[in-house]
BALOBA-1460 file (C-alpha; in Angstrom, 3 decimals):
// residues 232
<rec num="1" residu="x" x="-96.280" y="-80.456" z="29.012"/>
<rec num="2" residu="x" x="-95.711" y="-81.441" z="32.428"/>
<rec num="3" residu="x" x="-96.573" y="-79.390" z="35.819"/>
<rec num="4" residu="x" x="-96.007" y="-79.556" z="38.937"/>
<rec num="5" residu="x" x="-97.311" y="-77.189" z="41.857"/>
<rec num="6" residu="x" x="-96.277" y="-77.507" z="45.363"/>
<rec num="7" residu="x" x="-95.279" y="-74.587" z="48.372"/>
<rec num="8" residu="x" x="-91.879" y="-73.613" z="49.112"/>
<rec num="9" residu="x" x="-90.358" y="-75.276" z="51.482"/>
<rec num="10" residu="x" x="-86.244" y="-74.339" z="53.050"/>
<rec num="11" residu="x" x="-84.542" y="-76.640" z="51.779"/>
<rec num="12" residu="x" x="-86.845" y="-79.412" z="50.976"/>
<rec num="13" residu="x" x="-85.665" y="-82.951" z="51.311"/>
<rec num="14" residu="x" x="-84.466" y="-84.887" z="47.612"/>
<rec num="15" residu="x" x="-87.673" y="-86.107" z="46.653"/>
<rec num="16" residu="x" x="-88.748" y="-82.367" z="45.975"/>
<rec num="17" residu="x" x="-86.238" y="-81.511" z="43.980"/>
<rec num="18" residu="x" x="-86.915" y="-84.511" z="41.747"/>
<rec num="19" residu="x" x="-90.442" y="-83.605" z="41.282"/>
<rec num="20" residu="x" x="-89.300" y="-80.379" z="40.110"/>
<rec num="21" residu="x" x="-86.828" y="-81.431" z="37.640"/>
<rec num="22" residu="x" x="-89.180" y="-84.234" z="36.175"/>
<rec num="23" residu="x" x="-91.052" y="-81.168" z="35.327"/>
<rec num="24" residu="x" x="-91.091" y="-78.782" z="32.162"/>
<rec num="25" residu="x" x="-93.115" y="-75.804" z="34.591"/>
<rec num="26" residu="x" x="-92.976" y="-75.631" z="38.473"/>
<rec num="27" residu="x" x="-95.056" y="-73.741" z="40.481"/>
<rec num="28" residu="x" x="-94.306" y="-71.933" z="43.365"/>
<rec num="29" residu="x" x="-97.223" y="-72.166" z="45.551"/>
<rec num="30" residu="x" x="-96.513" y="-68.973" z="47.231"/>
<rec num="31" residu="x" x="-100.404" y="-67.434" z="48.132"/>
<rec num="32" residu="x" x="-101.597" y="-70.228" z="49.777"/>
<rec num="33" residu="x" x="-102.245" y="-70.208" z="53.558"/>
<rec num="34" residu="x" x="-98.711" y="-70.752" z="55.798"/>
<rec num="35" residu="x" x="-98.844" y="-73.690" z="57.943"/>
<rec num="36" residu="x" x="-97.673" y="-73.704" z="61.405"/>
<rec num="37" residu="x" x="-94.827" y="-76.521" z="62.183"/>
<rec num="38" residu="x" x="-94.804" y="-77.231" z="58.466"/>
<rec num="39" residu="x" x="-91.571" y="-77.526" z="56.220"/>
<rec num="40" residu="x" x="-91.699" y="-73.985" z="54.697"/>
<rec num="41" residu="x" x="-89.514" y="-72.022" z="57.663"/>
<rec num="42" residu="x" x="-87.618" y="-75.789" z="58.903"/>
<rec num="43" residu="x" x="-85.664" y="-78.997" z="57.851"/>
<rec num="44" residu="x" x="-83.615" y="-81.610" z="59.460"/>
<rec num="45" residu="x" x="-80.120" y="-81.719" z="58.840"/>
<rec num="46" residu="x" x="-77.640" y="-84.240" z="59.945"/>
<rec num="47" residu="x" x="-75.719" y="-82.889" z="63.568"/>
<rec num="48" residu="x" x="-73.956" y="-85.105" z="65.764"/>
<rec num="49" residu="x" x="-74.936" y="-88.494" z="64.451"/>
<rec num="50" residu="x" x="-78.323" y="-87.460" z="64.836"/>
<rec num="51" residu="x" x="-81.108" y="-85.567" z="63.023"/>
<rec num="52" residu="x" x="-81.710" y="-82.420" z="64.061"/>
<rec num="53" residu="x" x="-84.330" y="-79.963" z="63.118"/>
<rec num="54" residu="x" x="-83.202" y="-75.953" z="61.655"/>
<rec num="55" residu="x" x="-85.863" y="-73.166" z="61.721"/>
<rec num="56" residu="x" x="-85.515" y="-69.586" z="60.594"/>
<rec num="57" residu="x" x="-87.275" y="-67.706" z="62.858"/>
<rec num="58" residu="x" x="-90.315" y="-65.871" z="61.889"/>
<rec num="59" residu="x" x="-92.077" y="-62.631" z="62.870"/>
<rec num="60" residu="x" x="-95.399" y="-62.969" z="63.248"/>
<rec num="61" residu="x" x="-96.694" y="-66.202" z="61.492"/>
<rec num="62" residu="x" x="-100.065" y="-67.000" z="61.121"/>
<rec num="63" residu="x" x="-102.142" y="-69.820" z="59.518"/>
<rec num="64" residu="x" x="-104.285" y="-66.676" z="58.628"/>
<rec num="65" residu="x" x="-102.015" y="-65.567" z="55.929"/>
<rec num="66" residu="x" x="-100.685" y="-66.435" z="52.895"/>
<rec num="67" residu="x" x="-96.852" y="-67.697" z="52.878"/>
<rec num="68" residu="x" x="-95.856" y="-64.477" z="50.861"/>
<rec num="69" residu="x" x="-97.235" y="-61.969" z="53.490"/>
<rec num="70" residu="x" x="-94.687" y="-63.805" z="56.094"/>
<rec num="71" residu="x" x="-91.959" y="-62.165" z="57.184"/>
<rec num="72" residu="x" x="-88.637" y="-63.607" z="58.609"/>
<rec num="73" residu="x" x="-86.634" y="-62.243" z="61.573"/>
<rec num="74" residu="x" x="-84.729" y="-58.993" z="61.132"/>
<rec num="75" residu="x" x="-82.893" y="-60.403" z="63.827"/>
<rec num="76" residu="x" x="-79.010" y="-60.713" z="61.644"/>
<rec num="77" residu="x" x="-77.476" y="-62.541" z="64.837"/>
<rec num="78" residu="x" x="-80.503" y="-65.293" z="65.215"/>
<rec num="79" residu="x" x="-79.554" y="-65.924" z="61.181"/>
<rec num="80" residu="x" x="-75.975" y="-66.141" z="62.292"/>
<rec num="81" residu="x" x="-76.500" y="-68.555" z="65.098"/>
<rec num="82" residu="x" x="-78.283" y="-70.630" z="62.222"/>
<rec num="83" residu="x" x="-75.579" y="-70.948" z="59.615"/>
<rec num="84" residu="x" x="-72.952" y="-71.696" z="62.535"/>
<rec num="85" residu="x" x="-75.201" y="-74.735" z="62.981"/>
<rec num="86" residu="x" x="-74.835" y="-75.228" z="59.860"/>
<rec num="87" residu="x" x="-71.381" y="-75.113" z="59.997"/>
<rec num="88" residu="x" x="-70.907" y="-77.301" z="62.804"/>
<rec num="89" residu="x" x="-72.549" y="-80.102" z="61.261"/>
<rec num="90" residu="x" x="-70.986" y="-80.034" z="57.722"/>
<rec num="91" residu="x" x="-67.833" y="-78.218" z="57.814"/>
<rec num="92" residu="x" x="-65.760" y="-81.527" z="57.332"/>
<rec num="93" residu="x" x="-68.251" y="-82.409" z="54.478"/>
<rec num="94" residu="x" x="-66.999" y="-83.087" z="51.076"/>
<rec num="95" residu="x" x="-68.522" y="-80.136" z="49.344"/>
<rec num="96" residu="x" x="-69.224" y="-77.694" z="52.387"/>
<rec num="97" residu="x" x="-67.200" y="-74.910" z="50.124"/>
<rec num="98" residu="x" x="-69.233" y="-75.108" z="47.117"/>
<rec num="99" residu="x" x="-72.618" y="-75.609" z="49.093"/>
<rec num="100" residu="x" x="-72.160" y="-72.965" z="52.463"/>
<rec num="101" residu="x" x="-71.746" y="-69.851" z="50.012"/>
<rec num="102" residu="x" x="-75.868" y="-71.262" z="48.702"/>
<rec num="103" residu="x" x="-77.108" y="-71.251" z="52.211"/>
<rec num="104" residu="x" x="-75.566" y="-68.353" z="53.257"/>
<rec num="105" residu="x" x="-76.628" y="-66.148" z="50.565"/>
<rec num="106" residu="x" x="-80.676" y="-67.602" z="51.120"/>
<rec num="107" residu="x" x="-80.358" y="-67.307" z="55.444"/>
<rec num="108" residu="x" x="-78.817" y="-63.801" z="55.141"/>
<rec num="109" residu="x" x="-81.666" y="-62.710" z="52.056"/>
<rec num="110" residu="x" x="-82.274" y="-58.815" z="53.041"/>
<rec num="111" residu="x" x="-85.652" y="-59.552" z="52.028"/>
<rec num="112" residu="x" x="-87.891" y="-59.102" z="54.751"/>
<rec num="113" residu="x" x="-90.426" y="-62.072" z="53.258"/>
<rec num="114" residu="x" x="-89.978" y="-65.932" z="53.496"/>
<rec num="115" residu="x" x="-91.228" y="-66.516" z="50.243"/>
<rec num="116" residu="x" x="-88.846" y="-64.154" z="48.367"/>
<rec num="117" residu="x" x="-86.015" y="-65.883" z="50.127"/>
<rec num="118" residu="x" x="-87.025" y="-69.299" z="49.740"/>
<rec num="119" residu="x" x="-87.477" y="-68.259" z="45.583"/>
<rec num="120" residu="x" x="-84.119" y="-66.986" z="45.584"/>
<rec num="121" residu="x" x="-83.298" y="-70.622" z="46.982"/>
<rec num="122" residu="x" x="-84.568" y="-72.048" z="44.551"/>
<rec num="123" residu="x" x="-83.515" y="-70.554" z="41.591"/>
<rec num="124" residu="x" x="-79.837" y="-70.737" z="43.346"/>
<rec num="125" residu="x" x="-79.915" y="-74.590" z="43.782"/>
<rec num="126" residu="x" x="-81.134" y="-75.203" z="40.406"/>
<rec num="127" residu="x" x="-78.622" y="-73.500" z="38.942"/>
<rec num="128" residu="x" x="-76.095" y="-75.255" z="40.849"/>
<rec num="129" residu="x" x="-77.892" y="-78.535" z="39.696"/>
<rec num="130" residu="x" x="-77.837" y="-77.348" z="36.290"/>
<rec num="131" residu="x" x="-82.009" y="-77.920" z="36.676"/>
<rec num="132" residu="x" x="-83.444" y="-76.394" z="33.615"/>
<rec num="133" residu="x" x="-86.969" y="-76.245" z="34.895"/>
<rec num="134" residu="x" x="-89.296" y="-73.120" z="34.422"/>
<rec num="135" residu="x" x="-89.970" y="-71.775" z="37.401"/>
<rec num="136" residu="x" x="-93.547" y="-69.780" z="37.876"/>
<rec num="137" residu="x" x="-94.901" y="-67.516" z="40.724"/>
<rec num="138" residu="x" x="-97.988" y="-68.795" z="41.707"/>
<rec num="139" residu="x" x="-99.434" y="-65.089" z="42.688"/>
<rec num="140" residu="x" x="-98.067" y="-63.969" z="39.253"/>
<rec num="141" residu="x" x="-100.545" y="-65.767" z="37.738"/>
<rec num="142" residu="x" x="-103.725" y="-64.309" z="36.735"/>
<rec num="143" residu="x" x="-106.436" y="-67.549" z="38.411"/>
<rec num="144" residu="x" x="-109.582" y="-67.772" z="39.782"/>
<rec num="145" residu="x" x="-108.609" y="-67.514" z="43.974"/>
<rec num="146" residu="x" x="-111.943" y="-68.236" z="45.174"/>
<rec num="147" residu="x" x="-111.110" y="-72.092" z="44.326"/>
<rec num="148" residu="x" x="-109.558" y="-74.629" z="46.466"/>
<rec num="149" residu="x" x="-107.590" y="-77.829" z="46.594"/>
<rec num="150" residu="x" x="-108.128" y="-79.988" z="43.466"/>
<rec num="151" residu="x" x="-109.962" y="-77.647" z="41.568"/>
<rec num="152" residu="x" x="-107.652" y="-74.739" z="42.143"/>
<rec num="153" residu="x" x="-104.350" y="-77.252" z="41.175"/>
<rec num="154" residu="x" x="-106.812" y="-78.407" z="37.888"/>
<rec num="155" residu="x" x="-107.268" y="-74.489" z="37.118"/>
<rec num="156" residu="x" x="-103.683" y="-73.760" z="37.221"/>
<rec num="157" residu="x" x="-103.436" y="-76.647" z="35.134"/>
<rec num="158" residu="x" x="-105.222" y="-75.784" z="32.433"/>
<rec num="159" residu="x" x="-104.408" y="-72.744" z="32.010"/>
<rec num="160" residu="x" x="-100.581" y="-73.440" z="31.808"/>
<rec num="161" residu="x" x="-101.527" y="-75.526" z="29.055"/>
<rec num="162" residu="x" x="-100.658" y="-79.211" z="31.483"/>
<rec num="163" residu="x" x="-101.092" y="-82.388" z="29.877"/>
<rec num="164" residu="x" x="-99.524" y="-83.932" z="32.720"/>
<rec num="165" residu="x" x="-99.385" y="-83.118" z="36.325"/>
<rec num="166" residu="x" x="-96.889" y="-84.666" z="38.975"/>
<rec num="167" residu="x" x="-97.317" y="-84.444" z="42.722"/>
<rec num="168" residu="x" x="-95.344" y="-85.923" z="45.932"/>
<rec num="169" residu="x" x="-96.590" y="-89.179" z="46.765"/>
<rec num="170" residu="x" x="-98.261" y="-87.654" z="49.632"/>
<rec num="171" residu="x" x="-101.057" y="-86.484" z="47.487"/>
<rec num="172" residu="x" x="-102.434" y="-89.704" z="46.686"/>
<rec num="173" residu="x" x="-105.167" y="-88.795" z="49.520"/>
<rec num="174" residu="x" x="-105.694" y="-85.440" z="47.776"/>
<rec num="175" residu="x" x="-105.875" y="-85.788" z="44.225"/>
<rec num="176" residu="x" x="-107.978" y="-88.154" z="42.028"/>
<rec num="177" residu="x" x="-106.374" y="-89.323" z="39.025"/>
<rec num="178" residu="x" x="-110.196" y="-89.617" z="36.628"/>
<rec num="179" residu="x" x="-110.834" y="-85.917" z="37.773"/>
<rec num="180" residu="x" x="-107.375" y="-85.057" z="35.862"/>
<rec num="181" residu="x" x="-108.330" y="-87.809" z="33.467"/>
<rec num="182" residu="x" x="-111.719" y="-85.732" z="32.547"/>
<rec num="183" residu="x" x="-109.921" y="-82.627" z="32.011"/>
<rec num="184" residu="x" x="-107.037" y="-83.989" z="29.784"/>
<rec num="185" residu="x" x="-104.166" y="-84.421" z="31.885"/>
<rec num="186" residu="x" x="-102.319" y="-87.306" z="33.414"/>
<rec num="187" residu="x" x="-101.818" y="-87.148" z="36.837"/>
<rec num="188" residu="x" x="-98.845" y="-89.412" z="38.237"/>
<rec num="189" residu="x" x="-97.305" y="-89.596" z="41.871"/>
<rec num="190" residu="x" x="-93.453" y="-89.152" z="42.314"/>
<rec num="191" residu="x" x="-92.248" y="-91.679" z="44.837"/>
<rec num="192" residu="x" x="-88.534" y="-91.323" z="45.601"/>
<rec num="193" residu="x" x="-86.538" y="-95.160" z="45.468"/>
<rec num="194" residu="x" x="-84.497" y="-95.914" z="48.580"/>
<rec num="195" residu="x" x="-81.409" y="-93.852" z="48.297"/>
<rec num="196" residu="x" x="-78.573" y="-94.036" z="50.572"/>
<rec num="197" residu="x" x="-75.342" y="-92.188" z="50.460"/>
<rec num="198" residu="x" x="-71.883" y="-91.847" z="52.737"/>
<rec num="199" residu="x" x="-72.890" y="-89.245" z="55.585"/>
<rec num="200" residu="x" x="-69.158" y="-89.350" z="57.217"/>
<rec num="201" residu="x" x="-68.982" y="-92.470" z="58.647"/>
<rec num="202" residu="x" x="-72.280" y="-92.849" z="59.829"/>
<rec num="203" residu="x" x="-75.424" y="-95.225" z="59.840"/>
<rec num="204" residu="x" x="-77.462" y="-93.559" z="57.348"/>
<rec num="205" residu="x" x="-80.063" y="-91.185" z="58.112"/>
<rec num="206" residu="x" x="-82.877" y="-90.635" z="55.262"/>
<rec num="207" residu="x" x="-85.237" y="-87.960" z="54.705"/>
<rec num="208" residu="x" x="-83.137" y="-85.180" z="55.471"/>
<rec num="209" residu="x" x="-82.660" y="-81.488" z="53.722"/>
<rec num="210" residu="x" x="-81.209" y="-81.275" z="50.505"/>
<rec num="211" residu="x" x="-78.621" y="-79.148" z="52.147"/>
<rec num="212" residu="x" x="-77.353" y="-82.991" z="53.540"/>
<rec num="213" residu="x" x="-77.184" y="-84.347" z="49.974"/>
<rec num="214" residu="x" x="-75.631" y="-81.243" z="48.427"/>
<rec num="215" residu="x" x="-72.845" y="-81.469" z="51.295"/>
<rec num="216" residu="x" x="-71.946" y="-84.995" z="51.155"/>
<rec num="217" residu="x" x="-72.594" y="-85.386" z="46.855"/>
<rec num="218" residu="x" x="-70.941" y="-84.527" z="43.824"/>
<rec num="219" residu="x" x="-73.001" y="-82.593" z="40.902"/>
<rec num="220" residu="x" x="-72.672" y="-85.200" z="38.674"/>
<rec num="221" residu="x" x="-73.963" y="-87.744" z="41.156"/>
<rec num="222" residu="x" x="-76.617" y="-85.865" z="42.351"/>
<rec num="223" residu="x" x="-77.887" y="-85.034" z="39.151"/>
<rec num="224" residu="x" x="-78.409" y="-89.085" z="38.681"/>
<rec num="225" residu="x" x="-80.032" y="-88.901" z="42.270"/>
<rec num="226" residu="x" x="-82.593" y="-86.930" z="41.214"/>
<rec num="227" residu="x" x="-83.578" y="-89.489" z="38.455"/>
<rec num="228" residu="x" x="-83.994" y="-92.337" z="41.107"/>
<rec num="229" residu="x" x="-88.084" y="-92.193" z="41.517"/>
<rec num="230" residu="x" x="-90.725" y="-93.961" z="39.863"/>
<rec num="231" residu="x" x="-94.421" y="-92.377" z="39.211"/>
<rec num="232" residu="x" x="-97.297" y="-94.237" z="40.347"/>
């Protein structure tokens, strides 16, 4: 069975989404420590030509808590001034009518927590993708907190029953594949191939939010996006 484990992050670029359909279990990393100026409140979207970086603002955010303990602005106008960004920059997209309603519905979340909106983004997205991935709660999980890093990933691990476990490529400084190997499970890196796609009539811009790839993509096409990675 393979895992994967990584924090929420709005609207992650494509490469996240891959990992977490190449995946029979995801984990929602939600009770580890936020990080300041990290992906889980931001993203770059396409605006002007130009990338240009959307945050939901935050009320009281600290590297001293854990992401589900964070709450987002009550503030319903500094959401609205958000999705009219939003707005600006796609409304001539392709599929701005399908995709708006998705943002929308996570931005305006009553939920006064991050983490429960950026769940309900998920589990929104995936169904839109037709992504048939089990999604898991990290802090539903009865685990040994007092671990960290490697062993805490290897813990969850095991006791999901992994025999493999996929991460971003990014953890190649973070993870050692014999460790995994010891404890009966493969552990592979996801690296995303170069993908480029028709952003108006624009020189292409990579990296962006997924909200970018669900505005200027069919379904069909992005479900064969999210196959275009190989594991190291």
């Amino acid at each position: 069975m393979k895992v994967g484990i990584m924090q929420p992050y709005f609207f992650p670029y494509l490469g996240y989404w891959q990992l977490l359909n190449a995946v029979d279990k995801y984990v929602i990393y939600d009770d580890v420590n936020f990080i300041k100026n990290g992906w889980i409140n931001r993203n770059n979207i396409l605006l002007g030509r130009q990338k240009h970086m959307i945050t939901i603002p935050l009320d009281g955010a600290s590297p001293n808590l854990p992401i589900n303990q964070i709450r987002m602005t009550s503030n319903v106008k500094d959401k609205e001034k958000l999705l009219k960004t939003i707005e600006m920059a796609y409304k001539k997209a392709p599929y701005f009518n399908q995709v708006f309603p998705i943002i929308s519905k996570v931005v305006m979340e009553p939920t006064c927590l991050i983490s429960n909106a950026l769940i309900n983004m998920f589990n929104l997205v995936c169904q839109y993708l037709d992504i048939k991935t089990e999604l898991i709660i990290s802090s539903d999980i009865a685990k040994n907190n007092a671990l960290k890093g490697q062993d805490k990933v290897l813990h969850i691990c095991n006791l999901l029953g992994a025999t493999d476990y996929i991460n971003a490529i990014g953890g190649t400084e973070l993870y050692d594949k014999d460790t995994f190997q010891a404890n009966g499970i493969q552990l592979n890196f996801l690296k995303t191939n170069d993908i480029k796609y028709k952003q108006f009539n624009n020189e292409f811009i990579a990296g962006l939010s997924i909200i970018d790839v669900l505005m200027f993509n069919s379904k069909e096409d992005i479900k064969k996006l999210l196959l275009q990675f190989t594991l190291q």
